[in-house]
Biotite code that builds the C-alpha atoms (Angstrom):
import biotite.structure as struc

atoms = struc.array([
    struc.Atom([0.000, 0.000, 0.000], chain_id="A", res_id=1, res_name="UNK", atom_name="CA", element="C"),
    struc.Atom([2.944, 2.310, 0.556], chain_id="A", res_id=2, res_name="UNK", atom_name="CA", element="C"),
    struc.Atom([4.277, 1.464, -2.844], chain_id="A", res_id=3, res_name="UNK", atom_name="CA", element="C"),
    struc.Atom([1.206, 2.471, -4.135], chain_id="A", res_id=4, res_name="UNK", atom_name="CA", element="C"),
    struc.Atom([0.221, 5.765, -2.163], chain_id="A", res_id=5, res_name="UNK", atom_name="CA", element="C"),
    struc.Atom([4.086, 7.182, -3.313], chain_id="A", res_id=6, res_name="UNK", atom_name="CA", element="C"),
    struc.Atom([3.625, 6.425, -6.918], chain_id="A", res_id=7, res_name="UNK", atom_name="CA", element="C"),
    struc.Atom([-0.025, 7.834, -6.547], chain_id="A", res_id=8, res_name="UNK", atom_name="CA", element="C"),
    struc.Atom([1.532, 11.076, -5.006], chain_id="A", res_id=9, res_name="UNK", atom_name="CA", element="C"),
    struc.Atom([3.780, 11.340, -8.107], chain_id="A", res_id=10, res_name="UNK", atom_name="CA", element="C"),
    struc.Atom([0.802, 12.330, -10.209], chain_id="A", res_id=11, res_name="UNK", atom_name="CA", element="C"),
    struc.Atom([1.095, 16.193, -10.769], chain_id="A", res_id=12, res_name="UNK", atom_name="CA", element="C"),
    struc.Atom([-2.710, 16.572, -11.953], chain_id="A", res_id=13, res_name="UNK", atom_name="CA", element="C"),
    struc.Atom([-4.767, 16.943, -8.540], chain_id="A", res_id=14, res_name="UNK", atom_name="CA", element="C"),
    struc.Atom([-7.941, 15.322, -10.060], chain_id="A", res_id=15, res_name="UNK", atom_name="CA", element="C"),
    struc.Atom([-6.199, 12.234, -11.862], chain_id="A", res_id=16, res_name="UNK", atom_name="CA", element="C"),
    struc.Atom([-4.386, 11.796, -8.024], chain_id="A", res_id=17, res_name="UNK", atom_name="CA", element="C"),
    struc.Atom([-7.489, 12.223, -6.562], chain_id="A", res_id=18, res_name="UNK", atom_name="CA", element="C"),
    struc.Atom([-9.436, 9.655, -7.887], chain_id="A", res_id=19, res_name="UNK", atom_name="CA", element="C"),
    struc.Atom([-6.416, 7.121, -7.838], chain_id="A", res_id=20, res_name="UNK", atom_name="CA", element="C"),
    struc.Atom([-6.349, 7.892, -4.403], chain_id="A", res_id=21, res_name="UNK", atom_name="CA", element="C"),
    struc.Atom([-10.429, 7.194, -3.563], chain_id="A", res_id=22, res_name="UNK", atom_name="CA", element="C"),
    struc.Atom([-10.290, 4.127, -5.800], chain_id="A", res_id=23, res_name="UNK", atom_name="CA", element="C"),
    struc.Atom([-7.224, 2.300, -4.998], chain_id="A", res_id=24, res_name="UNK", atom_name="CA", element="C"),
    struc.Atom([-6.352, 3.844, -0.903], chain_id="A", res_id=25, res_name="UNK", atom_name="CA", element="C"),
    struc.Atom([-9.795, 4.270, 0.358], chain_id="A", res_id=26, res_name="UNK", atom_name="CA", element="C"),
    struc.Atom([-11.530, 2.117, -1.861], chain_id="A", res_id=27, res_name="UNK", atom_name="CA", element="C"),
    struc.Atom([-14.735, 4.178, -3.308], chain_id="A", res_id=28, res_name="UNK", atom_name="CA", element="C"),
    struc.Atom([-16.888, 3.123, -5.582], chain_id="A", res_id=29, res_name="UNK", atom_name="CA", element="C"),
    struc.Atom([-16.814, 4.700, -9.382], chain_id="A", res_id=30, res_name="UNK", atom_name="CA", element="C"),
    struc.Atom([-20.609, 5.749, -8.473], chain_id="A", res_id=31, res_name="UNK", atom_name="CA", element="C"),
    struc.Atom([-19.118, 7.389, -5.495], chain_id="A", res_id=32, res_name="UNK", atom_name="CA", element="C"),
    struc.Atom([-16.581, 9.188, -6.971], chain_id="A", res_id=33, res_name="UNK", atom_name="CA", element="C"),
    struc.Atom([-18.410, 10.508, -9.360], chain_id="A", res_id=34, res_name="UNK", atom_name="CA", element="C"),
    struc.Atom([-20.491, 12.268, -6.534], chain_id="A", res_id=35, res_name="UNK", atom_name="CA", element="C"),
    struc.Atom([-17.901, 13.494, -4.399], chain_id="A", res_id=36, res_name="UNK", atom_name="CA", element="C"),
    struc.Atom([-16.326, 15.306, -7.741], chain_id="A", res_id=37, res_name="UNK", atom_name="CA", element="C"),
    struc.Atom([-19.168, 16.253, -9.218], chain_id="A", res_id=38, res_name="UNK", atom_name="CA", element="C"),
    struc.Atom([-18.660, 14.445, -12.233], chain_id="A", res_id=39, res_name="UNK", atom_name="CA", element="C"),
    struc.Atom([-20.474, 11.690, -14.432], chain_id="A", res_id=40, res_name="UNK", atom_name="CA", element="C"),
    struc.Atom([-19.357, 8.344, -14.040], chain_id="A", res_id=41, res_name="UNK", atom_name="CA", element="C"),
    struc.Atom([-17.730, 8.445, -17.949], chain_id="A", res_id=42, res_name="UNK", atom_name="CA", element="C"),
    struc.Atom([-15.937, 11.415, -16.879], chain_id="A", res_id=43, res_name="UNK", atom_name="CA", element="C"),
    struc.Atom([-14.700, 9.336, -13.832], chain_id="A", res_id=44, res_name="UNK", atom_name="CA", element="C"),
    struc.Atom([-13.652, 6.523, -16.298], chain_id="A", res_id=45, res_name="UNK", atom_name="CA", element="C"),
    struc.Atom([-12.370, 8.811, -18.852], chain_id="A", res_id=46, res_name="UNK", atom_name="CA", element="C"),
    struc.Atom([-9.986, 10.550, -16.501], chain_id="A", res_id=47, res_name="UNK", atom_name="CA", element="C"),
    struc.Atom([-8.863, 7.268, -14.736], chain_id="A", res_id=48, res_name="UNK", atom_name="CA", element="C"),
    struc.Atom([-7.877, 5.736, -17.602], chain_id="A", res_id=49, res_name="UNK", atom_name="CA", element="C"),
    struc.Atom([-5.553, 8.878, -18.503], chain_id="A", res_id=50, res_name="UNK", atom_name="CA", element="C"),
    struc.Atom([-4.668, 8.741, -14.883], chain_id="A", res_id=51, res_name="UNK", atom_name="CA", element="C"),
    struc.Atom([-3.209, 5.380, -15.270], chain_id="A", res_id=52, res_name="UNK", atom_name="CA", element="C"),
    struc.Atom([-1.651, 6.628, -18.442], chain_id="A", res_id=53, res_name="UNK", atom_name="CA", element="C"),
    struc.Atom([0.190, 8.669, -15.840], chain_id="A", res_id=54, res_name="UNK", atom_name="CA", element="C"),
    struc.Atom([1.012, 5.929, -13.485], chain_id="A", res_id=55, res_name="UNK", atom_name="CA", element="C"),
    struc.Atom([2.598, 3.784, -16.458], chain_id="A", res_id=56, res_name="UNK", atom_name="CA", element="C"),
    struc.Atom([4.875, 6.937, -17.213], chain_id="A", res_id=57, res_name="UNK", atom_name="CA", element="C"),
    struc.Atom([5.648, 7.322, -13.520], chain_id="A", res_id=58, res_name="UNK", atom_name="CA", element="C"),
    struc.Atom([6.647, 3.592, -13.276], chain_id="A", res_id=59, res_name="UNK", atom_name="CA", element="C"),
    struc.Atom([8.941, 3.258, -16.833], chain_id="A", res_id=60, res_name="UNK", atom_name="CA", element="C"),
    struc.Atom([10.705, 6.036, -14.934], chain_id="A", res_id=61, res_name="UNK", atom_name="CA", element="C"),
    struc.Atom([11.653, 4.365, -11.850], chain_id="A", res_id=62, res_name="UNK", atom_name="CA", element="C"),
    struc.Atom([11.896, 1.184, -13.826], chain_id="A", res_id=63, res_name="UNK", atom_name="CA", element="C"),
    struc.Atom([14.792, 2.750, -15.977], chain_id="A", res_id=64, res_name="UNK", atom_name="CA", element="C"),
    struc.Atom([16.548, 4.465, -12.580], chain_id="A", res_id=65, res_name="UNK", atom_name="CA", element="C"),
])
């Protein structure tokens, strides 16, 4: 879980680390994301899968150090 909360703090946009953070540390649903943000539910999945577009960046980094 630590591994995961650093590389989740790596993410420079606030909303892509935001819902990374209520999905995978405190373990919302999508439905309840969506409220909290104010957002639909494809917004939600649109900017989680760009979020995890982020992630796989963030990882090939430390991969390569």
């Amino acid at each position: 879980k630590m591994d995961i909360s650093k590389t989740i703090a790596r993410v420079r946009n606030e909303n892509y680390r935001l819902i990374l953070e209520k999905r995978y540390l405190c373990f919302l649903s999508w439905e309840k994301i969506a409220v909290e943000m104010h957002y639909s539910i494809q917004h939600i999945y649109r900017m989680h899968d760009t979020a995890l577009s982020c992630v796989a960046a963030i990882m090939r980094v430390n991969e390569r150090d």
